[in-house]
C-alpha positions as a Python dict, from the first residue, in 0.01 Angstrom:
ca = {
    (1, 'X'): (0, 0, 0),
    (2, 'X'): (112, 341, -125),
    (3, 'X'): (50, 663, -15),
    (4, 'X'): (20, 968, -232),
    (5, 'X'): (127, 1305, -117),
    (6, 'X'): (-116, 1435, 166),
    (7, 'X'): (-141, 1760, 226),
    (8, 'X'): (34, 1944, 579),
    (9, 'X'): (-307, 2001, 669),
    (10, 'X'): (-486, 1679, 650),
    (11, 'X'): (-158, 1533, 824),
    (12, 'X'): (-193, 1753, 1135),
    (13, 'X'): (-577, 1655, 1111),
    (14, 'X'): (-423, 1280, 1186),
    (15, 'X'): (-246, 1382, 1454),
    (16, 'X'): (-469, 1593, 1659),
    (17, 'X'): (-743, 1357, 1604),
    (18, 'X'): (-521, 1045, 1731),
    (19, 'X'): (-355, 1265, 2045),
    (20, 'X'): (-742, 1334, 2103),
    (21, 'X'): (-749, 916, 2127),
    (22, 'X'): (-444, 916, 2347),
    (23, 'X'): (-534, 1170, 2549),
    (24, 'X'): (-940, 1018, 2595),
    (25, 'X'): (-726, 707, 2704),
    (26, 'X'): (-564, 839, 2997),
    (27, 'X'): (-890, 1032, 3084),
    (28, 'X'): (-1088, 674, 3084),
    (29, 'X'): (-1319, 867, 2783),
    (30, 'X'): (-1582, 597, 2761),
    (31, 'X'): (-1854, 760, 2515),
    (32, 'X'): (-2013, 389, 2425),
    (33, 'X'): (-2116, 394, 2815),
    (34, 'X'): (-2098, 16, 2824),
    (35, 'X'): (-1756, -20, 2676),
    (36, 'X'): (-1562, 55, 3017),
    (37, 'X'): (-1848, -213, 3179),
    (38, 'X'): (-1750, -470, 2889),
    (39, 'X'): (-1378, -440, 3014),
    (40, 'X'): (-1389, -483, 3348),
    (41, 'X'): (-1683, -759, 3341),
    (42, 'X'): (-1592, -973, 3056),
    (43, 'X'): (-1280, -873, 2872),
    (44, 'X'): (-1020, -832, 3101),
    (45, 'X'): (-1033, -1121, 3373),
    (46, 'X'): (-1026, -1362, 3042),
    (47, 'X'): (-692, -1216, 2939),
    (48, 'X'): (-547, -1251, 3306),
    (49, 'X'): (-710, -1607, 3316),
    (50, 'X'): (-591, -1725, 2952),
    (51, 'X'): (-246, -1609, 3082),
    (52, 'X'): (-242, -1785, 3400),
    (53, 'X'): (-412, -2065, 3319),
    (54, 'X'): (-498, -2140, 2947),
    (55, 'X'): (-642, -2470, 2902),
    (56, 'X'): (-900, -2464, 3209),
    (57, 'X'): (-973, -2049, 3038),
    (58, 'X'): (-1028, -2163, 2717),
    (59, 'X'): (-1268, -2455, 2768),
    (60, 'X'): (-1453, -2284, 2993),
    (61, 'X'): (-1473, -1943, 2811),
    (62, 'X'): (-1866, -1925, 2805),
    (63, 'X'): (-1840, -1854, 3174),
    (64, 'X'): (-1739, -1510, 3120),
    (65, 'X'): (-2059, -1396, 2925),
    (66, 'X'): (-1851, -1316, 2673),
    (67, 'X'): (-2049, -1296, 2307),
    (68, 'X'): (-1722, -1296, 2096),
    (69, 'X'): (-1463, -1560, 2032),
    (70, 'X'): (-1160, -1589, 2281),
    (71, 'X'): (-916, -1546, 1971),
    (72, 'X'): (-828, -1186, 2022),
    (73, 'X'): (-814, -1182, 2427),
    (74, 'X'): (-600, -1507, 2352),
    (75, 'X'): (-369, -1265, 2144),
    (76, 'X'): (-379, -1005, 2417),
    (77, 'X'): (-315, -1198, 2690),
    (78, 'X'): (71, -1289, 2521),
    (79, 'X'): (148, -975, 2588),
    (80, 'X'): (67, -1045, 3004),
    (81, 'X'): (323, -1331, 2903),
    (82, 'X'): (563, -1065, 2769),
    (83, 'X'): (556, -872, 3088),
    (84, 'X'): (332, -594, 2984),
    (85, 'X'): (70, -483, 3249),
    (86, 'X'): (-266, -468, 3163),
    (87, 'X'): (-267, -48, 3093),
    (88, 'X'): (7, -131, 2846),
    (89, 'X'): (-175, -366, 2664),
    (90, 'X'): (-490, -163, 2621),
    (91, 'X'): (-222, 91, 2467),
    (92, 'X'): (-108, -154, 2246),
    (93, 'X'): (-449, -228, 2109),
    (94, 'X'): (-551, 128, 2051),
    (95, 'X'): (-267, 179, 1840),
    (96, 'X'): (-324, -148, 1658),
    (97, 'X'): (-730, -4, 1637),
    (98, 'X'): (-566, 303, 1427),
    (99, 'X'): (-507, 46, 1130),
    (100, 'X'): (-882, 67, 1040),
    (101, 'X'): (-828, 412, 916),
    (102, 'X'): (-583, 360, 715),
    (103, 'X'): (-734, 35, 612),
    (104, 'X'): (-1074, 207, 509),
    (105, 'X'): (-874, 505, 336),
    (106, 'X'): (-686, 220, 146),
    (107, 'X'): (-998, 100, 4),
    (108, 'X'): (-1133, 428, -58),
    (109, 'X'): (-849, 530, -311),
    (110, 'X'): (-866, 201, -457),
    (111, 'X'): (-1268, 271, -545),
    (112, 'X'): (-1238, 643, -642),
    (113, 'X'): (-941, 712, -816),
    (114, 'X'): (-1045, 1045, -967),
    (115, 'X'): (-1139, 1157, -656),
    (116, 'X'): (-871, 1428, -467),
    (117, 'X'): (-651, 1194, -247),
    (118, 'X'): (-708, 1458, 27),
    (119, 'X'): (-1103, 1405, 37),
    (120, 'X'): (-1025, 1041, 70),
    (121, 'X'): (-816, 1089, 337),
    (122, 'X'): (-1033, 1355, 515),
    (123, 'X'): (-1341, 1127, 519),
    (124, 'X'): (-1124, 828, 640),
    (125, 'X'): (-1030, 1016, 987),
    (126, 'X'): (-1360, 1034, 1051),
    (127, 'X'): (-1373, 731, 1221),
    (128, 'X'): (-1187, 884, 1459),
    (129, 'X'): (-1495, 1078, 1560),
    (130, 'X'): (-1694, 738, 1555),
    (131, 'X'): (-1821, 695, 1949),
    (132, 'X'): (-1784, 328, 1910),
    (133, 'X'): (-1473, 309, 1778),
    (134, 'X'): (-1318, 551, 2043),
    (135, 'X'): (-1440, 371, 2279),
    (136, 'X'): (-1338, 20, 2183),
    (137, 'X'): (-994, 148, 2108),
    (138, 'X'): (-992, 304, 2458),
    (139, 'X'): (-1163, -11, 2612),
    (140, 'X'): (-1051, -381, 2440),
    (141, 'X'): (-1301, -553, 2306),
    (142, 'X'): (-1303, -802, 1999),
    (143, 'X'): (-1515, -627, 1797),
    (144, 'X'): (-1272, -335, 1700),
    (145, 'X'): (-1036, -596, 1584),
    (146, 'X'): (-1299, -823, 1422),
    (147, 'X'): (-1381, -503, 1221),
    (148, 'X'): (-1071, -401, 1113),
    (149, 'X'): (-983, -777, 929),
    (150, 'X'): (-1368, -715, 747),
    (151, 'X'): (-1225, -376, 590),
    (152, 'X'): (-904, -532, 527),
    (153, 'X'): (-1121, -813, 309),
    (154, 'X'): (-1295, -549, 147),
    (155, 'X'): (-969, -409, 67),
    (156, 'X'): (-830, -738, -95),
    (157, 'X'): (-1198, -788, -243),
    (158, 'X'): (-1207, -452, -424),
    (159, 'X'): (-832, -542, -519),
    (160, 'X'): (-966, -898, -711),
    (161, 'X'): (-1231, -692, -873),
    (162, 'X'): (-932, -444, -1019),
    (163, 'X'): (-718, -688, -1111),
    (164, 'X'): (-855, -1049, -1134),
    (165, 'X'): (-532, -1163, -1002),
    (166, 'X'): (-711, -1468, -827),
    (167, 'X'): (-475, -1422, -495),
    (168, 'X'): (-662, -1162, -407),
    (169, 'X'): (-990, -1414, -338),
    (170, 'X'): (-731, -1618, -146),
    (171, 'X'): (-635, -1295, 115),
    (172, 'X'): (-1006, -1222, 86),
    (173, 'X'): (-1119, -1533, 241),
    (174, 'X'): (-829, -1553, 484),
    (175, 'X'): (-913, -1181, 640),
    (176, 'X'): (-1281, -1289, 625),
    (177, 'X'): (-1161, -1599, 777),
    (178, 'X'): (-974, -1389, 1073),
    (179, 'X'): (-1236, -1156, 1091),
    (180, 'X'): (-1504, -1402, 1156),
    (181, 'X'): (-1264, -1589, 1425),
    (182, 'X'): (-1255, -1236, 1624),
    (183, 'X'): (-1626, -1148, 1569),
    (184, 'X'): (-1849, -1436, 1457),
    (185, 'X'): (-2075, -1173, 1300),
    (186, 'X'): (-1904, -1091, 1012),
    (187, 'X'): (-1909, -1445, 908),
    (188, 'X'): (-2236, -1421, 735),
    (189, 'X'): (-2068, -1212, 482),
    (190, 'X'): (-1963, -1497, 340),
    (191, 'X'): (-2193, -1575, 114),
    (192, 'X'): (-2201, -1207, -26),
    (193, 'X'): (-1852, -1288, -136),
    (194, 'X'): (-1872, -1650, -243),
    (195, 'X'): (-2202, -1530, -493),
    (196, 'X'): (-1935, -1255, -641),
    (197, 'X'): (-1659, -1524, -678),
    (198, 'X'): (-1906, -1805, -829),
    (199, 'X'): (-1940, -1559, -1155),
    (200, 'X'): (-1593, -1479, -1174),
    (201, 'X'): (-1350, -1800, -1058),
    (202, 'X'): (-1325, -2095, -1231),
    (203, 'X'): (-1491, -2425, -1071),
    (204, 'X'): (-1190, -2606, -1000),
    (205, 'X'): (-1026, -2228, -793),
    (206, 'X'): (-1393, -2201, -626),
    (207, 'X'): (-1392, -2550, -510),
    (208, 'X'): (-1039, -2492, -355),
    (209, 'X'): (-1193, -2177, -222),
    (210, 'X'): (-1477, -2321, -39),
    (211, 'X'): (-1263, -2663, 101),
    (212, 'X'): (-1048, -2378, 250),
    (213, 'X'): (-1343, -2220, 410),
    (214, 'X'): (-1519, -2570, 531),
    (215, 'X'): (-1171, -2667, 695),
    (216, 'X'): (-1128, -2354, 867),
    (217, 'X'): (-1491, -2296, 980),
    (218, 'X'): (-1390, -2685, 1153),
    (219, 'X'): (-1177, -2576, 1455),
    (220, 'X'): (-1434, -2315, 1555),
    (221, 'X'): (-1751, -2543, 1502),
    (222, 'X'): (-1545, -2823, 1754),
    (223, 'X'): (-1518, -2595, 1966),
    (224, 'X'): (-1903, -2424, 2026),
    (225, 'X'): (-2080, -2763, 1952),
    (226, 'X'): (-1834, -3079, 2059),
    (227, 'X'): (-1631, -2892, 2336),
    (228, 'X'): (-1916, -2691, 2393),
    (229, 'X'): (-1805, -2378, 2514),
    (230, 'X'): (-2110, -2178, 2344),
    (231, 'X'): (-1976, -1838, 2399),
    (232, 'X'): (-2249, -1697, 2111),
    (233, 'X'): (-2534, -1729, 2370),
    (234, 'X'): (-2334, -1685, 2688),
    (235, 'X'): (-2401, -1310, 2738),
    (236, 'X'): (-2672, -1138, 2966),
    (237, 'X'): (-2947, -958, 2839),
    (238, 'X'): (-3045, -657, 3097),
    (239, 'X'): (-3378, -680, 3262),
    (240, 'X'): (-3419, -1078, 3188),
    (241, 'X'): (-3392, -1176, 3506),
    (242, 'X'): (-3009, -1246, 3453),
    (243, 'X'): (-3073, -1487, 3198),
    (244, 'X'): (-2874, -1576, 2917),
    (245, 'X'): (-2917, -1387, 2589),
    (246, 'X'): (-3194, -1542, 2359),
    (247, 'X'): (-3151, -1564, 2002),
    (248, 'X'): (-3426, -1392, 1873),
    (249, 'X'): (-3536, -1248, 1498),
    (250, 'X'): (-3807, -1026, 1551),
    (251, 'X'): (-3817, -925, 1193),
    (252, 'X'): (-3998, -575, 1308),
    (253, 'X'): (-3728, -532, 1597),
    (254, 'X'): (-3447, -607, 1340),
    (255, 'X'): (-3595, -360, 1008),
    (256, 'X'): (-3703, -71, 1226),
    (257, 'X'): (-3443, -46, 1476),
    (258, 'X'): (-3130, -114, 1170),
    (259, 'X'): (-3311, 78, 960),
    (260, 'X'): (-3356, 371, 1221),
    (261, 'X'): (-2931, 368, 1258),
    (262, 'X'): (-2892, 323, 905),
    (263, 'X'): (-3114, 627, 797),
    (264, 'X'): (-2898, 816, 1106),
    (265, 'X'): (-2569, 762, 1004),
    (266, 'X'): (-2608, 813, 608),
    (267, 'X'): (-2852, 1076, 620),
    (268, 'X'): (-2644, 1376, 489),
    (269, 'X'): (-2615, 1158, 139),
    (270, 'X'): (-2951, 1288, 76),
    (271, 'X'): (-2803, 1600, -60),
    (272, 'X'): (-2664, 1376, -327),
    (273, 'X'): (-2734, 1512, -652),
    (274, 'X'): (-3068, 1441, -747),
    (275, 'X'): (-3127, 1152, -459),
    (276, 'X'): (-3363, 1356, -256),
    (277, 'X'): (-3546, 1396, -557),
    (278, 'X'): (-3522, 1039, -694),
    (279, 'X'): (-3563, 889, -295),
    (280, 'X'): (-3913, 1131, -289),
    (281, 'X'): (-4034, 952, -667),
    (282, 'X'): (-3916, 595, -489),
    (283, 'X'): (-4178, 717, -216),
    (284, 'X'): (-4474, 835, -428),
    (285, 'X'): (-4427, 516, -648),
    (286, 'X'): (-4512, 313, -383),
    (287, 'X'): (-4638, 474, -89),
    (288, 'X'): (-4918, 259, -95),
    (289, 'X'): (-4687, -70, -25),
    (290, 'X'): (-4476, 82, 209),
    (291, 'X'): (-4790, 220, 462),
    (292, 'X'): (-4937, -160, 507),
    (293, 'X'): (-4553, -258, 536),
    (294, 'X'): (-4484, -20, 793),
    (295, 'X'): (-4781, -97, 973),
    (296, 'X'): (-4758, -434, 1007),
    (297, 'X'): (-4381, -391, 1141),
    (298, 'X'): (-4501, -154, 1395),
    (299, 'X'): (-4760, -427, 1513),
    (300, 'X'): (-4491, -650, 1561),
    (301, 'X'): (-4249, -437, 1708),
    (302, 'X'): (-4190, -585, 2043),
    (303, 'X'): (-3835, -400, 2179),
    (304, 'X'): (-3831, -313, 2534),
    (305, 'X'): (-3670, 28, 2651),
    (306, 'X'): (-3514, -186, 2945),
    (307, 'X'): (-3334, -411, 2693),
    (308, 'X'): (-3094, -107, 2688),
    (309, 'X'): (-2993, -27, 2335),
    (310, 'X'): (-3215, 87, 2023),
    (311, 'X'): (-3026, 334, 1860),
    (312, 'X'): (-3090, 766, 1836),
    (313, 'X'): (-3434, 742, 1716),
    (314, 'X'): (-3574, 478, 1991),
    (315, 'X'): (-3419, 637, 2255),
    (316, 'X'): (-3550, 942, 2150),
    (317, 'X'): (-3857, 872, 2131),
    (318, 'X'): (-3924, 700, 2466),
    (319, 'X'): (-3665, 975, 2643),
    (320, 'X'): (-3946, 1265, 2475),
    (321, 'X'): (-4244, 1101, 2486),
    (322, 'X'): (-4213, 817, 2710),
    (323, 'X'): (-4347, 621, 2438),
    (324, 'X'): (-4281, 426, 2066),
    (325, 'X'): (-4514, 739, 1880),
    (326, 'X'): (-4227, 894, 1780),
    (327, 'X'): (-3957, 643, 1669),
    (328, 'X'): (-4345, 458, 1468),
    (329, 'X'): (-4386, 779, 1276),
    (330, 'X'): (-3992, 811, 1167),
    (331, 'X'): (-3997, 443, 1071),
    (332, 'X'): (-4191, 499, 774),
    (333, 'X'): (-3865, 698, 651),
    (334, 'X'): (-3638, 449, 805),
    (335, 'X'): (-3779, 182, 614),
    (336, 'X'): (-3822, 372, 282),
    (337, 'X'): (-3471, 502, 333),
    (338, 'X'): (-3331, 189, 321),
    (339, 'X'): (-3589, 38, 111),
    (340, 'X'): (-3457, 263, -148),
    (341, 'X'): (-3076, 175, -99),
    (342, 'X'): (-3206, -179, -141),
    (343, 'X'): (-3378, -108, -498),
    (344, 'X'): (-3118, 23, -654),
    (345, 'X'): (-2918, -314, -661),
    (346, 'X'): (-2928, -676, -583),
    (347, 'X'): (-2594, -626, -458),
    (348, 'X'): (-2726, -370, -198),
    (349, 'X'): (-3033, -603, -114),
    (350, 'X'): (-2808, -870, -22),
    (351, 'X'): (-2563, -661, 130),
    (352, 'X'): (-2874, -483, 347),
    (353, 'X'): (-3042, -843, 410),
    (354, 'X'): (-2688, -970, 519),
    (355, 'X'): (-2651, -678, 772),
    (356, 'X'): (-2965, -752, 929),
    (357, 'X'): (-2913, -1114, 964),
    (358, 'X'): (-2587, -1068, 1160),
    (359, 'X'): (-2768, -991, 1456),
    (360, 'X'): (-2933, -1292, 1580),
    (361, 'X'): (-2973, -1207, 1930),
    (362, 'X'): (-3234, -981, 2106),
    (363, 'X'): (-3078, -710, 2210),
    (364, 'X'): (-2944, -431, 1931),
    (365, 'X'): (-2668, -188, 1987),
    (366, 'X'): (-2569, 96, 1813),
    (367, 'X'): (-2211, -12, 1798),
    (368, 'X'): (-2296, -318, 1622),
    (369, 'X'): (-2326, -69, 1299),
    (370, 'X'): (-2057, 221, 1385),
    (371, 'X'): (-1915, 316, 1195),
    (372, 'X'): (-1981, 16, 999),
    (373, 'X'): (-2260, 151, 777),
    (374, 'X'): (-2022, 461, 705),
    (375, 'X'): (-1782, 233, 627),
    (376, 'X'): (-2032, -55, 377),
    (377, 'X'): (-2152, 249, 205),
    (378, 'X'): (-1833, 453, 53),
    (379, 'X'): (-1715, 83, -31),
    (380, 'X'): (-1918, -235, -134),
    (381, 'X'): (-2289, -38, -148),
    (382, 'X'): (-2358, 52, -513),
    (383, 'X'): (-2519, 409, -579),
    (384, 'X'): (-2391, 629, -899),
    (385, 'X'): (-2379, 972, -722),
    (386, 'X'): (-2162, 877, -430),
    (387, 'X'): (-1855, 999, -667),
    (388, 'X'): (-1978, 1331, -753),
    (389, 'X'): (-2058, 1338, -343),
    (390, 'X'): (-1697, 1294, -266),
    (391, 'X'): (-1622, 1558, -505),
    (392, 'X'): (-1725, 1817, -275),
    (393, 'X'): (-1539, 1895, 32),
    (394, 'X'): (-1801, 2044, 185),
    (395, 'X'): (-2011, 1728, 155),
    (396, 'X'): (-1771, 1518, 363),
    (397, 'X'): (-1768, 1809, 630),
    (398, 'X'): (-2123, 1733, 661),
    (399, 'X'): (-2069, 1363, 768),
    (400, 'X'): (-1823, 1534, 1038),
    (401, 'X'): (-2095, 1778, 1123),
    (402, 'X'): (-2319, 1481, 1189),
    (403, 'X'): (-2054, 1280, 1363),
    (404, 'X'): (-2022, 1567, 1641),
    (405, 'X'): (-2361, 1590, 1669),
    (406, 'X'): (-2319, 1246, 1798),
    (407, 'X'): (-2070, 1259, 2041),
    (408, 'X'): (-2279, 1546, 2211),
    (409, 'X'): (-2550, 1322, 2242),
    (410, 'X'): (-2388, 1068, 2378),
    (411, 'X'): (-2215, 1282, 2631),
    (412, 'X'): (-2520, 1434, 2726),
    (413, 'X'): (-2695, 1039, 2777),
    (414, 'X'): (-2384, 928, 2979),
    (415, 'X'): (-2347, 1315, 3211),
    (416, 'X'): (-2787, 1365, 3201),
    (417, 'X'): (-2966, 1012, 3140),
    (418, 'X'): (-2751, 718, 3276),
}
């Protein structure tokens, strides 16, 4: 990977955004809420346990209530081996957590190549702004890490679609590989690959491809369902008594609630060129499908405030109005938001319908799609204006714009709510 010349100004952008990391890290900045909670409770004991005693750890992992893979605490806990203390480590990892930008950036000048290098680089450091990712770089958690092996097979994916150079669907099934080791989540996005590869690999490359992904899913699959250390369901959901987390797919909970977060985070692309316009035609063509659809959601819709979680528009709604009224009404453009998205490609249905299905489990977090979305759209999400978007400095400034907004709201929740 190559860098072309940045300017002095975007530089200095890098490094007062990353010495605003460092210096959230030695202030304890938790702006998730939950991510200091996560360390203490499930993440850190693991890595003191895996380094004192690693068999009896490891097959007993579920005990934690951890929802992710051991892999990466497994990888942090070598450096307890090393003689690093555990403030050290968490150091480490944020400074390994940085790689996502430059990951995402990577990918970004692979897609737009007419595009000023600058932009490119200006939108990337916006993750730095991302609440969840602050936080999980502050805080270790797998998920950080987990994400930052999905970009990288995006990377090598959008490299195979350059260059057809088949080693490229090798590294892209070894990060996805990684990536779904870390966080199990991302696995689903297998078949949104595979589907891409099955048009362009030959059979006998595919079925070396998919042996490779069978053997490797094997040590993983031993492990949940013969050793059974079921880590997947070993979390707690709040206000359940205590009990384990359910695996539940409410389709309502999952549309509106995504859909809500989705619509939040890419909302300033409706100043696209001509896709306010084009999104308001998708509306009036079938408002009369969307109503009944929306409708029947909403009668479905069975999310409890004391879940915890929702996302901006849930939270909202029962902060203002102590009820659902609010977040029901919005839904309609939630859903028609990203009913649109989905129209305009079978790639973004799948991609959309893929999202979704990654979250099995009753309870849905914000973090579980920041800055992920930010991230799905600007790379494997299909729609022709995003070029002409990127264009326009002013544009990405509104995605920052949007991005503080956030962080204000979540420091008023965590000083004001919780």
């Amino acid at each position: 990977m190559k860098f072309k010349i940045l300017t002095f100004k975007n530089v200095s952008f890098f490094v007062f955004f990353y010495l605003t990391l460092v210096i959230g890290f030695f202030f304890g900045e938790n702006l998730n809420y939950g991510s200091y909670g996560d360390w203490i409770g499930s993440n850190r004991e693991p890595i003191k346990d895996l380094s004192n005693n690693f068999t009896y750890t490891f097959l007993n992992f579920d005990s934690y209530g951890h929802r992710h893979s051991p892999v990466y605490l497994i990888f942090l806990s070598l450096f307890l081996d090393l003689g690093l203390d555990l403030n050290q480590i968490r150091l480490v990892h944020l400074h390994l957590c940085i790689s996502l930008i430059i990951v995402f950036y990577q990918c970004l000048r692979l897609l737009f190549s007419n595009i000023n290098n600058n932009y490119l680089f200006l939108l990337s450091l916006i993750i730095f702004l991302s609440p969840t990712f602050r936080s999980l770089a502050i805080w270790p958690d797998s998920r950080l890490p987990g994400l930052i092996f999905f970009v990288l097979t995006i990377y090598f994916f959008l490299k195979f679609k350059k260059t057809d150079n088949l080693k490229y669907t090798w590294y892209t099934c070894i990060s996805l590989v990684v990536s779904s080791y870390i966080s199990p989540n991302f696995s689903v996005f297998f078949v949104y690959f595979f589907f891409f590869f099955l048009k362009k690999v030959k059979f006998r490359e595919l079925s070396l491809l998919l042996i490779f992904n069978f053997l490797a899913s094997l040590p993983i699959l031993y492990y949940i369902f013969i050793l059974d250390v079921n880590f997947l369901a070993a979390g707690k959901t709040p206000s359940l008594n205590n009990e384990n987390i359910n695996f539940s797919f409410n389709l309502s909970d999952k549309l509106m609630i995504i859909s809500s977060i989705i619509f939040f985070h890419l909302s300033p692309i409706l100043i696209m060129d001509n896709f306010f316009n084009q999104f308001k035609n998708f509306l009036d063509k079938r408002f009369i499908i969307i109503v009944p659809l929306v409708a029947c959601l909403i009668y479905f819709f069975n999310y409890q405030l004391s879940y915890t979680g929702g996302g901006v528009f849930f939270i909202l709604s029962n902060l203002l109005f102590d009820n659902n009224y609010f977040f029901y009404i919005g839904s309609f453009f939630f859903i028609s938001f990203v009913l649109y998205i989905a129209s305009l490609s079978l790639n973004n249905f799948f991609l959309l319908t893929l999202l979704i299905v990654s979250n099995i489990q009753n309870t849905i977090y914000h973090k579980y799609y920041e800055p992920l979305i930010l991230i799905m759209f600007f790379t494997l999400i299909k729609y022709p204006g995003v070029e002409n978007f990127l264009k326009k400095k002013n544009n990405i400034l509104y995605l920052y714009l949007l991005s503080l907004i956030y962080i204000l709201m979540r420091v008023f929740k965590i000083n004001y709510l919780v």
